[in-house]
C-alpha positions in Angstrom: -24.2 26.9 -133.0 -22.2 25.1 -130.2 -18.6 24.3 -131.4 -19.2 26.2 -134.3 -15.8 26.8 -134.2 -14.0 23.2 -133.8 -16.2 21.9 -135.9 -14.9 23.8 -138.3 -11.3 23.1 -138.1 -12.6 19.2 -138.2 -14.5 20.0 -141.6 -10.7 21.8 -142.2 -8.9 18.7 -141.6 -11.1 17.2 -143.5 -10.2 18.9 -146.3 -6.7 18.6 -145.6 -6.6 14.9 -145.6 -8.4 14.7 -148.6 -6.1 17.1 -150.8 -3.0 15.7 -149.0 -3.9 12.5 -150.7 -3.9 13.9 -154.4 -0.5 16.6 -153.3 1.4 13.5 -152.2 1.4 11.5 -155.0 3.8 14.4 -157.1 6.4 13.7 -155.1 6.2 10.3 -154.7 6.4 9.4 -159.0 10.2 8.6 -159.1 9.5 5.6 -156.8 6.1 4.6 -158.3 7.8 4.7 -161.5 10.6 2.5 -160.7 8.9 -0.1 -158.7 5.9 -0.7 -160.7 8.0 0.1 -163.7 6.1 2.8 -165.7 6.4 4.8 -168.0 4.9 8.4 -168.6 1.6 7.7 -169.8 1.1 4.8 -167.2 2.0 7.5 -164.6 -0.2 10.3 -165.7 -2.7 7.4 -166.3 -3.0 6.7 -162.3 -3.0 10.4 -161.6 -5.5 11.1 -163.8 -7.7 8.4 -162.3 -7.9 10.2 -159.1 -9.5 13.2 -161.1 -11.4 11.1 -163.9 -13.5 9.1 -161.0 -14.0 12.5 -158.8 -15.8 14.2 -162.2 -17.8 11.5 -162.1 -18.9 10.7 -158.8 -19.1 14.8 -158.4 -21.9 14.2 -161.8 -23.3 11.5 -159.8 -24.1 13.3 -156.1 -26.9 15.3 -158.1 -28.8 12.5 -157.9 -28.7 12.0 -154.0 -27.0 14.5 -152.3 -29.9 16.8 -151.5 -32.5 13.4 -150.5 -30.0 12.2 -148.1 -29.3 13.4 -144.2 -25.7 15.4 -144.5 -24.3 13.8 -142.0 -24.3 10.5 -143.0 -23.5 11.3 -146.8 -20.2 12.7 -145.1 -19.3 9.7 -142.3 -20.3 6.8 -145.2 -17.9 9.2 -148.2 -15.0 9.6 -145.5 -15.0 6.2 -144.3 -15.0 5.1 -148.0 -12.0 7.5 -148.3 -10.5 5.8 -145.4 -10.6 2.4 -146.5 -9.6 3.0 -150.3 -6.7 4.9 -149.3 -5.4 2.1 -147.6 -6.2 -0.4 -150.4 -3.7 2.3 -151.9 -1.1 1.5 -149.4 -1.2 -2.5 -150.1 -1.4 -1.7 -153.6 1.5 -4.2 -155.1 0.4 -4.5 -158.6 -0.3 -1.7 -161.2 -3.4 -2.6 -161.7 -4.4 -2.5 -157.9 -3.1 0.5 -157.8 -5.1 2.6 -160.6 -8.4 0.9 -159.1 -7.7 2.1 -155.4 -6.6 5.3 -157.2 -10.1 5.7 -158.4 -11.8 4.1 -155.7 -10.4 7.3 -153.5 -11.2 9.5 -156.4 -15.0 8.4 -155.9 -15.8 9.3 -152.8 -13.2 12.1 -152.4 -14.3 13.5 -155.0 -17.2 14.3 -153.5 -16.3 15.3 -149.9 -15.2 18.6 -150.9 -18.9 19.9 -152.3 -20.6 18.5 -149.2 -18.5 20.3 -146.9 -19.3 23.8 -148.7 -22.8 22.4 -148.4 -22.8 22.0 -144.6 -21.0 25.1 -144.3 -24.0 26.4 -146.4 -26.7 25.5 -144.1 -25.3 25.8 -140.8 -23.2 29.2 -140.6 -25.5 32.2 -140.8 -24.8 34.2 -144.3 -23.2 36.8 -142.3 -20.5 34.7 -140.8 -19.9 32.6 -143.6 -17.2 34.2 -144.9 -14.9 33.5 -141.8 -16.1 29.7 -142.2 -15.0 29.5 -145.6 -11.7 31.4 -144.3 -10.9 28.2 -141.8 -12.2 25.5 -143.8 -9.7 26.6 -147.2 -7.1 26.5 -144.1 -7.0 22.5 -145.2 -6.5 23.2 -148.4 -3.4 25.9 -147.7 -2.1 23.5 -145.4 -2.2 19.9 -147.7 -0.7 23.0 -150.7 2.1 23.4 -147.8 2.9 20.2 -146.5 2.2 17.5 -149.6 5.3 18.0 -151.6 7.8 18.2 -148.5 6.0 15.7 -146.0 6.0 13.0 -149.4 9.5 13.3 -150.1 10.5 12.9 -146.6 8.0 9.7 -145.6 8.9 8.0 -148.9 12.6 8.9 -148.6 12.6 7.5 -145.4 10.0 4.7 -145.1 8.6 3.8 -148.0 5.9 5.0 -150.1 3.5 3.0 -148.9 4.0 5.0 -144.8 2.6 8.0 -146.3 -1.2 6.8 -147.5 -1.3 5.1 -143.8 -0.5 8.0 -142.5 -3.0 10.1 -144.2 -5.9 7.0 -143.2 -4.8 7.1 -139.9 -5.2 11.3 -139.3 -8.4 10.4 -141.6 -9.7 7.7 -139.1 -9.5 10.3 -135.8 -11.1 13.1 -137.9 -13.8 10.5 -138.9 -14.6 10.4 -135.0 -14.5 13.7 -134.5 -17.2 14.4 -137.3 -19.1 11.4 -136.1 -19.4 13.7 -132.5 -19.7 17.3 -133.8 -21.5 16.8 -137.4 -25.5 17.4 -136.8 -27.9 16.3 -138.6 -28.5 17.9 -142.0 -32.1 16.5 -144.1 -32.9 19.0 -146.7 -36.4 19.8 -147.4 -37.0 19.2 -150.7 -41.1 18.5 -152.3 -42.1 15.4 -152.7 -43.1 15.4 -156.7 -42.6 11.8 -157.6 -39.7 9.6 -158.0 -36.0 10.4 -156.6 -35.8 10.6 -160.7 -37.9 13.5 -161.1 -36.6 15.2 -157.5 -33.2 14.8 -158.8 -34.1 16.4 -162.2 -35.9 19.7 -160.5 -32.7 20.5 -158.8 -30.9 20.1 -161.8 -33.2 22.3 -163.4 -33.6 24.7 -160.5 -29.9 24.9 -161.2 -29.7 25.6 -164.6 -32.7 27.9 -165.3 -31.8 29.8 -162.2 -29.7 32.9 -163.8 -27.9 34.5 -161.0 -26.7 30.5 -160.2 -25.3 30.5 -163.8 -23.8 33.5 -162.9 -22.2 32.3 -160.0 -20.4 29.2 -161.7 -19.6 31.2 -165.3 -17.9 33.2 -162.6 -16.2 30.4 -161.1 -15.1 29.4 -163.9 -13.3 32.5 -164.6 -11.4 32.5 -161.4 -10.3 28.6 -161.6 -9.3 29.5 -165.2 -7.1 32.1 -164.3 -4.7 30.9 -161.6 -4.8 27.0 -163.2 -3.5 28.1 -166.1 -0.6 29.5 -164.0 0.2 26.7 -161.7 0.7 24.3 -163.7 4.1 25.7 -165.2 5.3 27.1 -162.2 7.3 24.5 -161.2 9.1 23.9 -164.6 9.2 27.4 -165.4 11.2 28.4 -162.1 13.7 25.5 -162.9 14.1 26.5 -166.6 14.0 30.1 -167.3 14.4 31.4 -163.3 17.6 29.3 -162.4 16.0 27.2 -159.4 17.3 23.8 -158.4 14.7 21.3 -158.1 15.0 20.4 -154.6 14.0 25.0 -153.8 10.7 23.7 -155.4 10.0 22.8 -151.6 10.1 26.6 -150.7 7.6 27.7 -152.9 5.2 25.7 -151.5 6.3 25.5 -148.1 6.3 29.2 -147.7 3.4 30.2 -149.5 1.2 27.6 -147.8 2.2 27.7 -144.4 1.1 31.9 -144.8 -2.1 30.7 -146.1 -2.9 29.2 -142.8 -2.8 31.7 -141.4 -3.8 34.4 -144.1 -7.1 32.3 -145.3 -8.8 33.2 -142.0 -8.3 36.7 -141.6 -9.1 36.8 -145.7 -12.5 34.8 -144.6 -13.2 37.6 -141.1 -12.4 40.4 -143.6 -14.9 39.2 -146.4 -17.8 39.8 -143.4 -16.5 42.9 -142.1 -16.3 44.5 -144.9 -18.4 43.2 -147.5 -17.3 40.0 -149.8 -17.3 42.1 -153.6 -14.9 44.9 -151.6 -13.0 41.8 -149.9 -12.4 39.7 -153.5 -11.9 43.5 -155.2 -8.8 44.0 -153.4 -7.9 40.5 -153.1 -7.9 40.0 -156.8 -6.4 43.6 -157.7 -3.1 42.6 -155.3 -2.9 38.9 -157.1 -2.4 40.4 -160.3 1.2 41.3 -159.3 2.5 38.4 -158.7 0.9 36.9 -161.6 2.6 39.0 -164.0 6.0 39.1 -161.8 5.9 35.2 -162.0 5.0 34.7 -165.5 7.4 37.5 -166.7 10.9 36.3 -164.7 13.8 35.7 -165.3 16.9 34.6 -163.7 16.2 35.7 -160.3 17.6 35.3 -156.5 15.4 33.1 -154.3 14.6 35.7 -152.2 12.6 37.6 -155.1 10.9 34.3 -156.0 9.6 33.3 -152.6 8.5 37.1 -152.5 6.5 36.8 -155.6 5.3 33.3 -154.8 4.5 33.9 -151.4 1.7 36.5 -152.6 0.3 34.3 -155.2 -0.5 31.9 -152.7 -1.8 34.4 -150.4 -3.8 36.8 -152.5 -4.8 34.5 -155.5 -5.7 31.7 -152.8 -6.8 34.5 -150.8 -9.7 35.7 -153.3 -11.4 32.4 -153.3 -12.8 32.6 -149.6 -14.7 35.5 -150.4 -15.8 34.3 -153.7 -17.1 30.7 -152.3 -18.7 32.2 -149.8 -20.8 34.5 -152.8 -21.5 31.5 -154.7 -22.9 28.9 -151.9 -24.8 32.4 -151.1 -26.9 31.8 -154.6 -28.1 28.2 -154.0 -31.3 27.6 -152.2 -30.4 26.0 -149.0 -33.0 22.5 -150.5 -31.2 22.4 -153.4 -27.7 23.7 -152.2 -26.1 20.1 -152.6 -27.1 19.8 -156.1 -25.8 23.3 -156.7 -22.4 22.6 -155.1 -22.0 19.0 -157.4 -22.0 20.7 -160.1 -19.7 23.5 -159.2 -17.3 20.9 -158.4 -17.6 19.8 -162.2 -17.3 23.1 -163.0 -14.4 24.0 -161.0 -12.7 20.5 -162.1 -13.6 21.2 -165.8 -12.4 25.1 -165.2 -8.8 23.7 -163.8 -8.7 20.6 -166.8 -9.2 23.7 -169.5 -7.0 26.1 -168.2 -4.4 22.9 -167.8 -4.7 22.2 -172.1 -5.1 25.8 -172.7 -2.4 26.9 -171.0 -0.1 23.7 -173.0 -1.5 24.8 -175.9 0.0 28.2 -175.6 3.8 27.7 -174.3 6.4 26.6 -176.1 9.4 24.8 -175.0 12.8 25.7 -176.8 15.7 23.0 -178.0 17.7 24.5 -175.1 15.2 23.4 -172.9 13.8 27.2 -171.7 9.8 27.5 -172.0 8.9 31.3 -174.0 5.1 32.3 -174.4 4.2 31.6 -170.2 4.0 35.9 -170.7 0.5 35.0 -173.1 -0.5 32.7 -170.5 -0.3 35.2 -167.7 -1.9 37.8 -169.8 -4.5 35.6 -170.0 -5.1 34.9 -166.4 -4.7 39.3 -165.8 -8.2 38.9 -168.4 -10.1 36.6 -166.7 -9.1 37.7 -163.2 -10.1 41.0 -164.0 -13.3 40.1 -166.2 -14.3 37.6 -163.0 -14.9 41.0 -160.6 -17.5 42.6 -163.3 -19.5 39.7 -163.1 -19.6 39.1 -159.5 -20.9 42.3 -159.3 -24.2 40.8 -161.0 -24.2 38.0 -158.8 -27.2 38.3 -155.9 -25.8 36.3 -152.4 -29.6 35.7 -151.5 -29.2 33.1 -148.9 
């Protein structure tokens, strides 16, 4: 199609914005916390309103996401992102700010299934690999950038500069997709009300067995690096010797290489073939996996090394594997399909999450033991994921 290829990077940026907008909060919570005067569970109470209203509103675009022209459901959810981010900005109460929280939670929540649905029906099957590859760019770049660019706009401006920020790069992308977006109207029979429309997708979904393959194996992936990230940061602090300000560096390094890494992952994945692509991908990841959840007092150099190929390879081993999975949904009921893989990927990262806190144990002295278990447990699940891919038909 013509400007297949910007329109990609837009549908990137996208992305970018929209993860940038969770990532940025983390580094903002000392000066949330002191201004509106919270506590912890106030503070994980506004981050987890972000993620609460995305599970819903992801549960609620099965209901219209495949009646509805593509690219308007995109312009009307990003310029609803838009506008609640900045209600996030003039937030001055707590209370204002957990409902503009939500608010962006709603329709972000959202954007990112809609995307892999237009990606879906407008890059032939045998370049969609290389799509997925640029749009996850976003996602490696907001990974990158949201930690650093959040302590250095808060820092130095104020909290509130970096949600404007992220609604102002938001408002240009908006015109960009209003110019480049096509229309998108799925085709799906007429069989009564939306009501019953809505509940054939849902059970073209779920009596479909190579789709509950697909998200059974999505699971499996989520499950295994999510139960990994989320100590990471305290881990290398604790045990590995870091100072919290060389946080930055993991992130910084192993994001910016995803950049430039996801696309080559995405051109390799249709070269050679996306089950030989993830293969190798997800053989490579399970170094650094064990290397990270086995270290111990270690030189920076050896970290970044180590954390530099979990971004890459376990990042890296998604691009192939999305572009499987949006392979098994019927292009009329692909936005169904990709709602509730959303759930499923945001239920597969809130499992591994408890899981994984269930398992590790933090000493008196303050080190954590058991993150070993947890890593053995991702190895399982990385390595169980490939066998059932292989039963998983890409059919369009």
């Amino acid at each position: 199609m013509k400007n297949e290829r910007l329109l990609l990077f837009v549908l990137a940026g996208i992305q970018f914005t929209t993860i940038m907008d969770f990532m940025i909060m983390m580094p903002l919570g000392p000066q949330f916390k002191r201004i509106f005067q919270m506590g912890p569970e106030l503070w994980s109470s506004v981050i987890s309103s972000y993620t609460f209203a995305a599970a819903f509103s992801g549960l609620l675009a099965i209901f219209f996401l495949d009646f509805v022209d593509r690219r308007k459901a995109l312009l009307f959810l990003y310029a609803g992102f838009i506008a609640a981010t900045c209600m996030v900005g003039f937030a001055d109460t707590v209370e204002f700010l957990l409902f503009s929280r939500a608010l962006t939670g709603v329709f972000g929540g959202i954007i990112g299934a809609l995307i892999l649905a237009i990606v879906g029906d407008l890059i032939p099957n045998e370049r969609r690999g290389r799509a997925v590859g640029i749009v996850m760019t976003g996602f490696s770049a907001a990974a990158s950038l949201g930690v650093p660019l959040g302590l250095l706009l808060g820092t130095n401006f104020g909290w509130h500069v970096a949600f404007f920020m992220i609604a102002g790069i938001s408002l240009i992308l908006l015109g960009f997709t209003y110019r480049l977006v096509p229309s998108i109207i799925p085709q799906r029979e007429k069989i009564g009300s939306l009501a019953a429309q809505s509940w054939s997708g849902i059970r073209n979904v779920f009596t479909d067995a190579n789709q509950l393959k697909a998200l059974l194996f999505m699971m499996l992936i989520i499950f295994g690096q999510f139960a990994v990230i989320p100590f990471i940061s305290p881990y290398m602090v604790a045990n590995v010797g870091f100072a919290e300000v060389q946080l930055t560096y993991i992130y910084l390094a192993g994001g910016i290489l995803t950049v430039f890494t996801s696309p080559l992952v995405g051109k390799l994945s249709d070269k050679y073939g996306r089950q030989r692509t993830f293969l190798v991908m997800m053989l490579v990841s399970l170094i650094p996996i064990y290397a990270i959840t086995n270290m111990g007092g270690s030189p920076i150099w050896v970290v970044l090394i180590f954390s530099s190929m979990f971004f890459i390879f376990a990042a890296g081993r998604m691009i192939p594997a999305s572009a499987i999975v949006i392979g098994t949904a019927h292009p009329n009921y692909r936005g169904t399909f990709m709602s509730v893989r959303s759930a499923v990927v945001s239920l597969g990262q809130g499992v591994a999450a408890y899981t994984a806190g269930m398992i590790i144990i933090e000493t008196p002295s303050g080190l954590f033991e058991r993150y070993d278990w947890i890593g053995y447990l991702s190895l399982a699940t990385s390595i169980l994921s490939y066998f059932l891919l292989r039963k998983i038909k890409d059919r369009y």
